[in-house]
HTML snippet that shows the backbone in 3Dmol.js (N, CA, C, O; Angstrom):
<script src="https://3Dmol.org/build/3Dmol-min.js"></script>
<div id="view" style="width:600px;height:400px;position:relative"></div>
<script>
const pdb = `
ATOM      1  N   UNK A   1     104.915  62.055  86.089  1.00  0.00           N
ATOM      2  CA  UNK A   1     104.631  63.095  85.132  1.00  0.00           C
ATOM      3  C   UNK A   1     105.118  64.433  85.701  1.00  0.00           C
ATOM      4  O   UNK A   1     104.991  64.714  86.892  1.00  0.00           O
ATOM      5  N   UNK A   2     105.616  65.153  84.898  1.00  0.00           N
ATOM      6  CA  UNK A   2     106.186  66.461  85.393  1.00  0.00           C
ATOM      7  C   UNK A   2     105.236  67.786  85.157  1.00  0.00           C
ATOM      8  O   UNK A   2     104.646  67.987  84.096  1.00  0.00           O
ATOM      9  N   UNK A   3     105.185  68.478  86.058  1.00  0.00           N
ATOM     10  CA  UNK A   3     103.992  69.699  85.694  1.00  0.00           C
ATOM     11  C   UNK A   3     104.920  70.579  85.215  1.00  0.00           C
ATOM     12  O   UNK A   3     106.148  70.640  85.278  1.00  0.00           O
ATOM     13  N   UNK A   4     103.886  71.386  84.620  1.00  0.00           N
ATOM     14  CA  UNK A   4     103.801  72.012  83.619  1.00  0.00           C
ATOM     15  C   UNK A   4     105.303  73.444  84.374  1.00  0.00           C
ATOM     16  O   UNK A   4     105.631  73.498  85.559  1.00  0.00           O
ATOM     17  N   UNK A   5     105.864  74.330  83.281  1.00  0.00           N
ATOM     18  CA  UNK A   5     106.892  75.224  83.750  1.00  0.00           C
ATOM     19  C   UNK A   5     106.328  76.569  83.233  1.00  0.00           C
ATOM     20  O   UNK A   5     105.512  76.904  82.375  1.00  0.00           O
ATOM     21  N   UNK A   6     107.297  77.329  84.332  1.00  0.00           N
ATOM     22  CA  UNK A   6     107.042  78.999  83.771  1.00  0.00           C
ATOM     23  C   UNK A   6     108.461  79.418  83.627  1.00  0.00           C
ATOM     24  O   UNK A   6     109.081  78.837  84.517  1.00  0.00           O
ATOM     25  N   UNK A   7     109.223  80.119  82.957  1.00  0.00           N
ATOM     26  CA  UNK A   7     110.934  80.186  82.807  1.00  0.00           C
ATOM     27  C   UNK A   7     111.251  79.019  84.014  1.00  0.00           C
ATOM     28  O   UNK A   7     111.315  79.069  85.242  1.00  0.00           O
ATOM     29  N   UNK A   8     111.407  77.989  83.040  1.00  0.00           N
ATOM     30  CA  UNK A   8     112.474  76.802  83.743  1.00  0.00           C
ATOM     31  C   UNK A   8     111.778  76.141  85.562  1.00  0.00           C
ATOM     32  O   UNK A   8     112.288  75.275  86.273  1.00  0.00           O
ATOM     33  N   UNK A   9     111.029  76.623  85.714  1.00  0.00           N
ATOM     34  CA  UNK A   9     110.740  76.644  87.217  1.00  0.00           C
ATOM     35  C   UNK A   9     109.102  75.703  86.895  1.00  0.00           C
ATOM     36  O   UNK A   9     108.601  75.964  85.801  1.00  0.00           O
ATOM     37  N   UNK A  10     108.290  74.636  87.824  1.00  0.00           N
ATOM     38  CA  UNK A  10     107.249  74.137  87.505  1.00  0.00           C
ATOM     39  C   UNK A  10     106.290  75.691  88.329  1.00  0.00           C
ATOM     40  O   UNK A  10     106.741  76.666  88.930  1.00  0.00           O
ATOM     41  N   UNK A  11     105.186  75.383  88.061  1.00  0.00           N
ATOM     42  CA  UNK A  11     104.537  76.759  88.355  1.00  0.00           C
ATOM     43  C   UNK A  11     104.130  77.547  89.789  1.00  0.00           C
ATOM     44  O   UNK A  11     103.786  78.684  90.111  1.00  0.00           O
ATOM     45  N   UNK A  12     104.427  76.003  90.585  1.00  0.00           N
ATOM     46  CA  UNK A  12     104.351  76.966  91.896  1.00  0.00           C
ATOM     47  C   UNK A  12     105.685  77.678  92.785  1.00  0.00           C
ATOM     48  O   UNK A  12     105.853  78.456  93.724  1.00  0.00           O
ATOM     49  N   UNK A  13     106.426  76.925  91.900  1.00  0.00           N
ATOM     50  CA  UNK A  13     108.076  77.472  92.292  1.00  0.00           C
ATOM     51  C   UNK A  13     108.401  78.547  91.551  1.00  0.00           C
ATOM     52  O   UNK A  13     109.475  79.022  91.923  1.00  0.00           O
ATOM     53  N   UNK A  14     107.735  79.321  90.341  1.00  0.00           N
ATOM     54  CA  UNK A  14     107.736  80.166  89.824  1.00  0.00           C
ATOM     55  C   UNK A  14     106.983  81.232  90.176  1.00  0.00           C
ATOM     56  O   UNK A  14     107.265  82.382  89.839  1.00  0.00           O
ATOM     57  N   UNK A  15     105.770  80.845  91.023  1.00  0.00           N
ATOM     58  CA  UNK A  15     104.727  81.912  91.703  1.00  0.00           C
ATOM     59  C   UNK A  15     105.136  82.372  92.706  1.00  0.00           C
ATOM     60  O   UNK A  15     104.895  83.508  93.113  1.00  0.00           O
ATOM     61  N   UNK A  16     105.930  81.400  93.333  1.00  0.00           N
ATOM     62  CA  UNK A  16     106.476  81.385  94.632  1.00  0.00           C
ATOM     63  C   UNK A  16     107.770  82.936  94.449  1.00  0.00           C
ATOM     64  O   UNK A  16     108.051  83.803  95.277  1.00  0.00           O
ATOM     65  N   UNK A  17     108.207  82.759  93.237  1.00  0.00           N
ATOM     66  CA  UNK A  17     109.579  83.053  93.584  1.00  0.00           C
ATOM     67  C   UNK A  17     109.582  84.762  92.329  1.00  0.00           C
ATOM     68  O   UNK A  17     110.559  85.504  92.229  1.00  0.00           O
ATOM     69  N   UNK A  18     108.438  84.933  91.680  1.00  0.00           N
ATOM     70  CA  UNK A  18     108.032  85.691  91.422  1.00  0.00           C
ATOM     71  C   UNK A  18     107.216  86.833  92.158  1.00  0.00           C
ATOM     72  O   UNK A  18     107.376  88.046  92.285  1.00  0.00           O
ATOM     73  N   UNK A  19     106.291  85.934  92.580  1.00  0.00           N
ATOM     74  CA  UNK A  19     105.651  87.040  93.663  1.00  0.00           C
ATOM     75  C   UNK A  19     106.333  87.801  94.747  1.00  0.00           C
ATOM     76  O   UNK A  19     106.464  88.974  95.098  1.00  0.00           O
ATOM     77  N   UNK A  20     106.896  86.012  95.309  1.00  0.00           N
ATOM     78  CA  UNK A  20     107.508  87.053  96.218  1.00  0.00           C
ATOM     79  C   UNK A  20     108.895  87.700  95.955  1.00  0.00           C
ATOM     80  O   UNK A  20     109.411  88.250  96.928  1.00  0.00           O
ATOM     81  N   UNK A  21     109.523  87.712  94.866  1.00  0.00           N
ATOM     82  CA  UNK A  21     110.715  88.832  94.954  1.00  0.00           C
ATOM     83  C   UNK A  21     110.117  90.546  94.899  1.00  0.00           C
ATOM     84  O   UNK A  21     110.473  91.510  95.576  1.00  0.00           O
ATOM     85  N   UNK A  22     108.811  90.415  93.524  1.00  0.00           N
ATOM     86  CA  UNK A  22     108.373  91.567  93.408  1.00  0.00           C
ATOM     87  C   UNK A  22     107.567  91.946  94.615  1.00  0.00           C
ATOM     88  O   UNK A  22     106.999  92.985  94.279  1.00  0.00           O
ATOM     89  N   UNK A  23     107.233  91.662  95.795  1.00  0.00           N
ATOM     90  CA  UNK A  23     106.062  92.016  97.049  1.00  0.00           C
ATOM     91  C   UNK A  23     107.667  92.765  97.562  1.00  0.00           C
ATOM     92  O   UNK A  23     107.761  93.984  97.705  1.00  0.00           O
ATOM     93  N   UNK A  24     108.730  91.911  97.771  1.00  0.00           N
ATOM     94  CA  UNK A  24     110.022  92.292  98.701  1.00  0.00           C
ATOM     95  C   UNK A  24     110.124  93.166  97.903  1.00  0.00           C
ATOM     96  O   UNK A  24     109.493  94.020  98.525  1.00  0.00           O
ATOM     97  N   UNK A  25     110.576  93.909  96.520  1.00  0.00           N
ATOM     98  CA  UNK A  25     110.724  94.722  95.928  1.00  0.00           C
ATOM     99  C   UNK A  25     110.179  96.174  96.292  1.00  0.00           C
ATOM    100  O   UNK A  25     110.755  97.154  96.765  1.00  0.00           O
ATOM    101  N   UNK A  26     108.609  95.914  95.827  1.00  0.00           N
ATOM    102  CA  UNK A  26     107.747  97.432  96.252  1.00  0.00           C
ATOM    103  C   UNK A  26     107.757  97.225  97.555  1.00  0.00           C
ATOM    104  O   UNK A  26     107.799  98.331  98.095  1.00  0.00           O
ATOM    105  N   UNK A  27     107.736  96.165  98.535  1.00  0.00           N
ATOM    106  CA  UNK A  27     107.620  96.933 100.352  1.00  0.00           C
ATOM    107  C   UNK A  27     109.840  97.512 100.479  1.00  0.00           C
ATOM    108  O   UNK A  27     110.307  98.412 101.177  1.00  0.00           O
ATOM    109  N   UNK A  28     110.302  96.939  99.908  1.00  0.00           N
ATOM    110  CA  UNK A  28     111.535  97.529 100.670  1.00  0.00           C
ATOM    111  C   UNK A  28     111.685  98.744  99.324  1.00  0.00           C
ATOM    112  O   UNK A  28     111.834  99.901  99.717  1.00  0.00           O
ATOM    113  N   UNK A  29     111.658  98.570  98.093  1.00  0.00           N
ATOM    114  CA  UNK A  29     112.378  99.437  97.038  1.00  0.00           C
ATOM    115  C   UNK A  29     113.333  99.943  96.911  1.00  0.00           C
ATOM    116  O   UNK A  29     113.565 101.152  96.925  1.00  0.00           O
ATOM    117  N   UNK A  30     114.166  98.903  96.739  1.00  0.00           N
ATOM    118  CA  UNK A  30     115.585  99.366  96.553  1.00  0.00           C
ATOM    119  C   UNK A  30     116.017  97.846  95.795  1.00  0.00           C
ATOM    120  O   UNK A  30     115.748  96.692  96.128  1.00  0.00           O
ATOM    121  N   UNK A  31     116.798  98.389  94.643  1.00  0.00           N
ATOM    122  CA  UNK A  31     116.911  97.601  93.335  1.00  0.00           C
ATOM    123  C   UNK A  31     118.056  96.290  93.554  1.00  0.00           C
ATOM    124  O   UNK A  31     118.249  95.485  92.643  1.00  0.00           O
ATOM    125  N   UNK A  32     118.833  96.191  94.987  1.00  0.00           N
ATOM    126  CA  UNK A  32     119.357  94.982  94.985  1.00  0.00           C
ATOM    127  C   UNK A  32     118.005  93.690  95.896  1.00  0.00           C
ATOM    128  O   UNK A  32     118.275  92.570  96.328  1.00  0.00           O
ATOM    129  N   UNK A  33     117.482  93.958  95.906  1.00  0.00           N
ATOM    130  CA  UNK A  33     116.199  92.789  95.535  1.00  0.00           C
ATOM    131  C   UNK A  33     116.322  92.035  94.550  1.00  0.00           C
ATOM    132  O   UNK A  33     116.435  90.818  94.692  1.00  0.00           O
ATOM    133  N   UNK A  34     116.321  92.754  93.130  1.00  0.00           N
ATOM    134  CA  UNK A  34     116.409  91.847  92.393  1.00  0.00           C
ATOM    135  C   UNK A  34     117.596  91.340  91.824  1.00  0.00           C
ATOM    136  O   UNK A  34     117.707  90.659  90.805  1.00  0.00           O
ATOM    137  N   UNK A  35     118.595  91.802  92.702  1.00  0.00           N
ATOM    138  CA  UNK A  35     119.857  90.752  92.760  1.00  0.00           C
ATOM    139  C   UNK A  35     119.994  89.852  93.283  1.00  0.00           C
ATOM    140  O   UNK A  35     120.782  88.984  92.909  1.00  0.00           O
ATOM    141  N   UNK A  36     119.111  89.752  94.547  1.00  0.00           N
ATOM    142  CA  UNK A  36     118.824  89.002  95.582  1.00  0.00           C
ATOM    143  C   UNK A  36     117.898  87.856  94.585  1.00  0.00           C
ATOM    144  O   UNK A  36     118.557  86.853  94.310  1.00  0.00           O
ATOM    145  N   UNK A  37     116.777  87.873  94.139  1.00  0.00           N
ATOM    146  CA  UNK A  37     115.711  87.531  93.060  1.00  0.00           C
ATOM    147  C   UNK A  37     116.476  86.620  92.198  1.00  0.00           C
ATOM    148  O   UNK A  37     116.318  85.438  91.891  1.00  0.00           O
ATOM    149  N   UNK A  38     117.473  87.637  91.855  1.00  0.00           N
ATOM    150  CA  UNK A  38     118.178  86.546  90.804  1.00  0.00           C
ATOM    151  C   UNK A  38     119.225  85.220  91.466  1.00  0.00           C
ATOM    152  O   UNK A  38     119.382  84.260  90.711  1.00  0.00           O
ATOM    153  N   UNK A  39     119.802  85.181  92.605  1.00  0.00           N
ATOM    154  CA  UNK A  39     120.407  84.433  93.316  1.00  0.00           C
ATOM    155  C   UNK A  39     119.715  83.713  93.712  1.00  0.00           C
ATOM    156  O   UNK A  39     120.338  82.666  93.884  1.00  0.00           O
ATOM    157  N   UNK A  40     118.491  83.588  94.054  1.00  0.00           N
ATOM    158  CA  UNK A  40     117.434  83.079  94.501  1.00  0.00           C
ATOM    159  C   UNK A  40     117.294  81.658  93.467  1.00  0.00           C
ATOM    160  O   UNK A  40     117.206  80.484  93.824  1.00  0.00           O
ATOM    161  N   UNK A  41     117.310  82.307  91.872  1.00  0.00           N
ATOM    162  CA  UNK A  41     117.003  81.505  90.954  1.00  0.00           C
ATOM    163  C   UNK A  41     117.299  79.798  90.727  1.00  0.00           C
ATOM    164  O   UNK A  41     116.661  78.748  90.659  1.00  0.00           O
ATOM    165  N   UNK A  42     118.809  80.324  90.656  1.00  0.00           N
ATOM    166  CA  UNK A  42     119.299  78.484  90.716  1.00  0.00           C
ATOM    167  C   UNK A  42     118.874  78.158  91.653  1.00  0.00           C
ATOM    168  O   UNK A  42     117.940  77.407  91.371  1.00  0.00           O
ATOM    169  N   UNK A  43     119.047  78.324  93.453  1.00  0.00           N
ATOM    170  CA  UNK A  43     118.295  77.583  93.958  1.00  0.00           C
ATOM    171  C   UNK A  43     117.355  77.118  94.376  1.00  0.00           C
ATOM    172  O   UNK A  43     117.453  76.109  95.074  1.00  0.00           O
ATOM    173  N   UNK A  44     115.879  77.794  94.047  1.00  0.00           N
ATOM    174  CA  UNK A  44     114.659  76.964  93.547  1.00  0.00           C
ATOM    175  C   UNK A  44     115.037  76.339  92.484  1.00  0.00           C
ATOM    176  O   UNK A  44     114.985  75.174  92.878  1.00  0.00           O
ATOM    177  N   UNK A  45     115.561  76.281  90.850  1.00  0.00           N
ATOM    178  CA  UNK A  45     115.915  75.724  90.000  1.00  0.00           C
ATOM    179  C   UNK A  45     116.147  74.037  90.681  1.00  0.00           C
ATOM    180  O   UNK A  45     115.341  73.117  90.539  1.00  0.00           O
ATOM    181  N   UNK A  46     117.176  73.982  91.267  1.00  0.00           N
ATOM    182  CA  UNK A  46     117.851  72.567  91.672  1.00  0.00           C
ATOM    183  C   UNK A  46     116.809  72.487  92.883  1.00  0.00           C
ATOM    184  O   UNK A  46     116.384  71.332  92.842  1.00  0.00           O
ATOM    185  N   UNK A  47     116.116  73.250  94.078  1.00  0.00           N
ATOM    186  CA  UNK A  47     115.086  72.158  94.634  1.00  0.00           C
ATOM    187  C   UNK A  47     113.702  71.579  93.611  1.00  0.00           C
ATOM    188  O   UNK A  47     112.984  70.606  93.840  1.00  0.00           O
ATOM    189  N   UNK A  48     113.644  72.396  92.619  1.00  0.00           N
ATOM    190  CA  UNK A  48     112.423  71.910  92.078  1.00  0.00           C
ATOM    191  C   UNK A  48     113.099  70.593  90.976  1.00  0.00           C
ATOM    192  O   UNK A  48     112.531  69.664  90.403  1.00  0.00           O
ATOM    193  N   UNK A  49     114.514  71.018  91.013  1.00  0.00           N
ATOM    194  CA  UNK A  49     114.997  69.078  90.087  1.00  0.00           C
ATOM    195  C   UNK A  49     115.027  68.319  91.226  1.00  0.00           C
ATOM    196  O   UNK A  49     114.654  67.168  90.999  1.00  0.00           O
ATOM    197  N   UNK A  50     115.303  68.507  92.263  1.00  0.00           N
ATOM    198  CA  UNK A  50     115.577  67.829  93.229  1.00  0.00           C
ATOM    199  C   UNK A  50     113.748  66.908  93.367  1.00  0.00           C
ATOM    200  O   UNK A  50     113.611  65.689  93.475  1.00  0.00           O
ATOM    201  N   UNK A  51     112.893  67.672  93.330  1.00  0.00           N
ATOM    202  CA  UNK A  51     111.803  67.541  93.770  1.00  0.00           C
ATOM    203  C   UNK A  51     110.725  68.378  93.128  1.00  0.00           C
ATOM    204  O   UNK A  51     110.652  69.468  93.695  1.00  0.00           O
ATOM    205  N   UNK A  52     109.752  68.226  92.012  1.00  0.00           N
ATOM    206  CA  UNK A  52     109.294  69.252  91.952  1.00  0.00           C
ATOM    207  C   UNK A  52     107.792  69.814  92.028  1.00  0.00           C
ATOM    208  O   UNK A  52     107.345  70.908  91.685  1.00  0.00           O
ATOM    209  N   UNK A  53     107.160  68.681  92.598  1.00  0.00           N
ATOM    210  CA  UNK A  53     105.743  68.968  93.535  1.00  0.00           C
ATOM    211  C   UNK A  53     106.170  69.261  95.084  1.00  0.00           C
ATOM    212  O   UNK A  53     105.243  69.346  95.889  1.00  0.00           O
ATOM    213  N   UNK A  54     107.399  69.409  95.521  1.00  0.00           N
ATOM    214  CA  UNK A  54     107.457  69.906  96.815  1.00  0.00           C
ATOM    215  C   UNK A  54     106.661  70.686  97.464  1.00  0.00           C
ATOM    216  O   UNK A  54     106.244  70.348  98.572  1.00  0.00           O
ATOM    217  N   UNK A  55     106.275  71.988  96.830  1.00  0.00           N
ATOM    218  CA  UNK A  55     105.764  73.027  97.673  1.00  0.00           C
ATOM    219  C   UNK A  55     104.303  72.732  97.424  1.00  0.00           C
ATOM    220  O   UNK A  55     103.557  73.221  98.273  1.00  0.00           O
ATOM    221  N   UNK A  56     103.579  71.878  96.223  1.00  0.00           N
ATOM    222  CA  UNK A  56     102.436  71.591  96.607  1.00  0.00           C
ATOM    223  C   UNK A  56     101.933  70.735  97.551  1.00  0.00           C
ATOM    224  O   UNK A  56     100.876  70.761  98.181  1.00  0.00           O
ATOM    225  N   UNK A  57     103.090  69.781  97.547  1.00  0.00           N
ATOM    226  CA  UNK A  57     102.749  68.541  98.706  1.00  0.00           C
ATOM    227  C   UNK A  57     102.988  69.669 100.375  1.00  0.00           C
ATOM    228  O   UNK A  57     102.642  69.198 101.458  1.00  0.00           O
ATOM    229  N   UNK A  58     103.478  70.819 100.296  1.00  0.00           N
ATOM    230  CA  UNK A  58     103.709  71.395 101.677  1.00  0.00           C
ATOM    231  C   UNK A  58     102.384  71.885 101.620  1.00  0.00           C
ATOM    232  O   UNK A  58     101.730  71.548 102.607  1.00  0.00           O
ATOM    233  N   UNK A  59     101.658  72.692 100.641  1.00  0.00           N
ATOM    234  CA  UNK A  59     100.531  73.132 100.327  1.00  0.00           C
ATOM    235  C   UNK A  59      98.816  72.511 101.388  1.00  0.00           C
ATOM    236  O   UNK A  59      97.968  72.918 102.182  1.00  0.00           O
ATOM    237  N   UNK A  60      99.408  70.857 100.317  1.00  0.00           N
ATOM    238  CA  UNK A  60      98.309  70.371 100.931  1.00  0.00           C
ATOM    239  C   UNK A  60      98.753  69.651 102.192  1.00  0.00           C
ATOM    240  O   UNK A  60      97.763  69.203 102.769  1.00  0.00           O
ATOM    241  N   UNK A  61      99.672  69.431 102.706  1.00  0.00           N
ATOM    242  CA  UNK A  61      99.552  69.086 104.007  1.00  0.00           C
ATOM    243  C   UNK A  61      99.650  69.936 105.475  1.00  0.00           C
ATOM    244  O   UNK A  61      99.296  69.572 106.596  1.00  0.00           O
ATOM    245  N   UNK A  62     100.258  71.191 105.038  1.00  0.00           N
ATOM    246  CA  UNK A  62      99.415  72.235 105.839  1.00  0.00           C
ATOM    247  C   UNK A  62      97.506  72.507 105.874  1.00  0.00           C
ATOM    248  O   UNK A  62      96.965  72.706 106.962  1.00  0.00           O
ATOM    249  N   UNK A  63      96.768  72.479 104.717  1.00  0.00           N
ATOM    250  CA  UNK A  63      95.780  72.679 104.319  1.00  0.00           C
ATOM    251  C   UNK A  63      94.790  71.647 105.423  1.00  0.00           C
ATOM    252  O   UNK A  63      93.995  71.864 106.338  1.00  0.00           O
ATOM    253  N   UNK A  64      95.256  70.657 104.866  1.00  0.00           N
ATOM    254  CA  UNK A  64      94.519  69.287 105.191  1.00  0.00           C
ATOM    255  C   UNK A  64      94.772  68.620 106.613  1.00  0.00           C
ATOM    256  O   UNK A  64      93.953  67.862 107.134  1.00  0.00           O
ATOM    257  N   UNK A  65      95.961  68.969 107.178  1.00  0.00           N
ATOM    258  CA  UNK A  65      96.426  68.342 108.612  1.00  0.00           C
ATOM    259  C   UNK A  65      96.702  69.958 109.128  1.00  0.00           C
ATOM    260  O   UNK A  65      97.759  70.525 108.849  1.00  0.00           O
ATOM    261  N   UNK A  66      95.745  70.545 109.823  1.00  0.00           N
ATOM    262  CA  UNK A  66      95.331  71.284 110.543  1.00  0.00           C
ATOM    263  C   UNK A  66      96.178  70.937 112.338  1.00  0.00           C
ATOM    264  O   UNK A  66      96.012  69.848 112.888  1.00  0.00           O
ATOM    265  N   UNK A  67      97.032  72.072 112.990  1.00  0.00           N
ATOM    266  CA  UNK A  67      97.297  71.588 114.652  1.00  0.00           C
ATOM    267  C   UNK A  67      96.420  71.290 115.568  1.00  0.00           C
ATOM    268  O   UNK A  67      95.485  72.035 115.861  1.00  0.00           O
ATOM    269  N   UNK A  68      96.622  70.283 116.050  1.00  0.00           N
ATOM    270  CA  UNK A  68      95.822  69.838 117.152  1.00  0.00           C
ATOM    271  C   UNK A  68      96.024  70.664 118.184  1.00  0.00           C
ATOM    272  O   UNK A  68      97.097  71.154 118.534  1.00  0.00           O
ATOM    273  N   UNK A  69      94.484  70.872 118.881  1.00  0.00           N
ATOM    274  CA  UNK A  69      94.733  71.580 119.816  1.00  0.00           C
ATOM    275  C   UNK A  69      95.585  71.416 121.058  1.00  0.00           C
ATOM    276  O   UNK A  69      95.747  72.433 121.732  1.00  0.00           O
ATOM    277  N   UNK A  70      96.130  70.339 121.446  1.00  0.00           N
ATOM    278  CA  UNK A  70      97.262  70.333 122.138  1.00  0.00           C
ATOM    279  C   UNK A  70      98.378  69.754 122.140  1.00  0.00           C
ATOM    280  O   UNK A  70      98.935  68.802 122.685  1.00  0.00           O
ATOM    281  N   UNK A  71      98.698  71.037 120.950  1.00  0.00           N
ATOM    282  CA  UNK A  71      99.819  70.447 119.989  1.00  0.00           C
ATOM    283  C   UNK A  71     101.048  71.523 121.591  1.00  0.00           C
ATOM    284  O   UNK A  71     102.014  70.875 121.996  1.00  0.00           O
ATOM    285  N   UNK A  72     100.835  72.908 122.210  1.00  0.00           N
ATOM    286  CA  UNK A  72     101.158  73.755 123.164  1.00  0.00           C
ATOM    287  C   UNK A  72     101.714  72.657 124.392  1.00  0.00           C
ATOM    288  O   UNK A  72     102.756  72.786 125.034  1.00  0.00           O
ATOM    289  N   UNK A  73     100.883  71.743 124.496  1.00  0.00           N
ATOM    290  CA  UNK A  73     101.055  70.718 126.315  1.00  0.00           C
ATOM    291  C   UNK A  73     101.942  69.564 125.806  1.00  0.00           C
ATOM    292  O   UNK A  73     102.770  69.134 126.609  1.00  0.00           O
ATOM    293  N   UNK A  74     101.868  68.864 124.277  1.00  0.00           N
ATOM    294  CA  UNK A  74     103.077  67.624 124.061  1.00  0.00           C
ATOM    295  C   UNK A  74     104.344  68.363 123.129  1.00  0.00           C
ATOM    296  O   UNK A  74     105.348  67.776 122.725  1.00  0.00           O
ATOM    297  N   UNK A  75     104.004  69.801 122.911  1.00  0.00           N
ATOM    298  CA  UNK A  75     105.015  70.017 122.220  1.00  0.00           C
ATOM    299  C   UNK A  75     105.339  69.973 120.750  1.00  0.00           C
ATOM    300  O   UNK A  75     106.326  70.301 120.091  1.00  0.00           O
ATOM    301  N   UNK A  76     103.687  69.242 120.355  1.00  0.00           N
ATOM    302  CA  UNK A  76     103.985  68.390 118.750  1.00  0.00           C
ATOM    303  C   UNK A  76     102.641  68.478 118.587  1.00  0.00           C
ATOM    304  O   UNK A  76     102.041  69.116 119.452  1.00  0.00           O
ATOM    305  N   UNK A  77     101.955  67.957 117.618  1.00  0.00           N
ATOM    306  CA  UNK A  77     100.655  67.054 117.611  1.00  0.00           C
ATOM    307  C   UNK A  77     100.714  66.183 118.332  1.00  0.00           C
ATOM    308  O   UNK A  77     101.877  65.860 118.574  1.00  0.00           O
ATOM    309  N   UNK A  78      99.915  65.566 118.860  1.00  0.00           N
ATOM    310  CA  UNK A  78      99.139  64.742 119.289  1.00  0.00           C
ATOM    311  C   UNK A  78      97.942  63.988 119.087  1.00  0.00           C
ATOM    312  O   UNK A  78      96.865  64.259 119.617  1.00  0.00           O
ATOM    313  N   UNK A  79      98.202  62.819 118.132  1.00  0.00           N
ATOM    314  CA  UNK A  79      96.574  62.500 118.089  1.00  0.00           C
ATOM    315  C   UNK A  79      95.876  61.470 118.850  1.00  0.00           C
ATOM    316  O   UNK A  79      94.754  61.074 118.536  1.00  0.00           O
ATOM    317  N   UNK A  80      96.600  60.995 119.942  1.00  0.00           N
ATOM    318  CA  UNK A  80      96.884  59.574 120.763  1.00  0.00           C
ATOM    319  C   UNK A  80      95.665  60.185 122.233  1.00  0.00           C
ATOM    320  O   UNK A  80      95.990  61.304 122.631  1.00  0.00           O
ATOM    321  N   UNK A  81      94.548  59.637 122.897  1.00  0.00           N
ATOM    322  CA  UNK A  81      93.501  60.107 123.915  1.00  0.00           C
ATOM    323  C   UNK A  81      94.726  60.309 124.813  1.00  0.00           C
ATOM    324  O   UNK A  81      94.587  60.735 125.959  1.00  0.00           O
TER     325      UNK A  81
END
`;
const viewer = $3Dmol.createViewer("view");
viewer.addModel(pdb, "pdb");
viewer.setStyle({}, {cartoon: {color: "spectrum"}});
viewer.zoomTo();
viewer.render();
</script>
């Protein structure tokens, strides 16, 4: 099933790519941002055909799989004694 869209984009690739052009906008202010914004477009467009719960599945597996604390000594996680 495909979720739901906001202009062409499913909605977190649209929050994503909304918010943050306008945050880059008012902290830098200067109007090729949203040239930048607009280049931006097709390619979220084609990762979200490509895939388009991507950034929620990054969502929840940051959320939910938290670093182990000595993730610093193997370099990685570790969940092995």
């Amino acid at each position: 099933m495909r979720p739901p869209k906001l202009l062409g984009l499913p909605i977190m690739y649209a929050m994503v790519w909304l918010f943050g052009s306008v945050l880059l906008f008012v902290w830098v202010q200067h109007i090729a941002i949203l040239g930048v914004a607009a280049l931006l477009y097709p390619v979220l467009w084609k990762a979200a055909d490509w895939d388009p719960r991507f950034i929620d599945v990054m969502m929840t597996a940051l959320q939910e799989t938290p670093p182990t604390r000595n993730r610093s000594i193997h370099g990685g996680d570790s969940y092995a004694p």
